[in-house]
Structures are given as structure tokens and as C-alpha cells.
N, C-alpha and C positions, 0 to 999 in steps of 0.2 A: 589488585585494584580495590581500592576502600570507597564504597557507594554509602551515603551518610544517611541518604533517606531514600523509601520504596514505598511509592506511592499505587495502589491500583482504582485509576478512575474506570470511565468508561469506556472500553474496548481495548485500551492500552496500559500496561504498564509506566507508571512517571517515575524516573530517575532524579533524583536531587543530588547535587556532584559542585563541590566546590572547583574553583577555578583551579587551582596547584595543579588539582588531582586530574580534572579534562586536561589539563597542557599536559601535565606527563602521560596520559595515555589516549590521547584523542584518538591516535587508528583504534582504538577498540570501542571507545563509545560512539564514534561513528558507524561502525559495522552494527551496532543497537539500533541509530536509528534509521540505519538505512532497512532495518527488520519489522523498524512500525513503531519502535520505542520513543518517548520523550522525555527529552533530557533538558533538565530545569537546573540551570548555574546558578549557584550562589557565593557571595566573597562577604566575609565576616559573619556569616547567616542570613542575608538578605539577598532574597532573589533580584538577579540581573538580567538572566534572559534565560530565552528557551533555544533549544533546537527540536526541530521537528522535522516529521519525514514531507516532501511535498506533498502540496496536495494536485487533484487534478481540476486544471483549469475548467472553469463552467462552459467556457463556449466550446472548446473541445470535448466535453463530457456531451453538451446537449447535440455537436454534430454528429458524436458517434452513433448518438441514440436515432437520430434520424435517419444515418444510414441504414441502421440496422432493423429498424421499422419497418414491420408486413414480410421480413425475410424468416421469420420462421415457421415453417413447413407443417402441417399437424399428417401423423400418419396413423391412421386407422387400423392399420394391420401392418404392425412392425417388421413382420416375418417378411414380408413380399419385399420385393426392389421396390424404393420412390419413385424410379425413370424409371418409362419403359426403354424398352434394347434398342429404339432407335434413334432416342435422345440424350443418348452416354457420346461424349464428345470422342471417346475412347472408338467408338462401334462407325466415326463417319469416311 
């Protein structure tokens, strides 16, 4: 596999990958960004596009956050049980 340029921005690795080369090995540069990589085609030396890993939708991102809002627990003393023995679903 011949990678023509290796870019490191921020957070990610940028792959520069002529067109030939992603057709002849696309399962492999796939499996790149499905790992967080991006991969920037180029045909003659002029960039054409990217592939990128998705991203996460905002409104799903901001409903998770609200599920997850006021659910964590603070415990003062790690050592002891959070429940007591007669609020374990396990114990009714």
C-alpha cells in the first residue's frame, strides 16, 4: 500500500491517497477510517475529497447528555455499598 502523504493534524492522523491506489485497496483504507483516520483523495495532485469517520449527530449527542444528567452518584466512602441491603433489586 503506497500512502503519498502523512499528514498529522489535530487529534487525527490525515492520509493523502491517490484515487488508483484507494480503488485498489479501499477494504484497507476503510478499516483506517473507520479507526478515526482521514483520508484525503487526490487525482493528478489535486485534492478531490475526503473520507471521514462519522461524526455524532448533535441532537443525539445533546439527548444523551440529558439522559445522563444528575445520574451520577457522588460516594463519600468508597469502601461501604451505595444501597443499602434493602434496595438491591436482587434482596426483594
Amino acid at each position: 500500500m503506497y500512502i503519498s502523504n502523512v499528514q498529522y493534524g489535530v487529534g487525527a492522523i490525515v492520509i493523502d491517497v491517490n484515487v488508483t491506489e484507494l480503488r485498489q485497496n479501499l477494504p484497507a483504507y476503510l478499516a483506517k477510517v473507520r479507526k478515526g483516520q482521514r483520508i484525503r483523495v487526490t487525482s493528478r495532485g489535486r485534492l478531490i475529497a475526503e473520507i471521514t469517520p462519522p461524526t455524532v449527530d448533535a441532537d443525539i449527542a445533546t439527548a444523551a447528555r440529558a439522559l445522563l444528567k444528575g445520574s451520577v452518584v457522588r460516594y463519600d466512602r468508597p469502601l461501604e455499598p451505595a444501597l443499602g441491603e434493602l434496595e438491591w433489586d436482587a434482596n426483594r
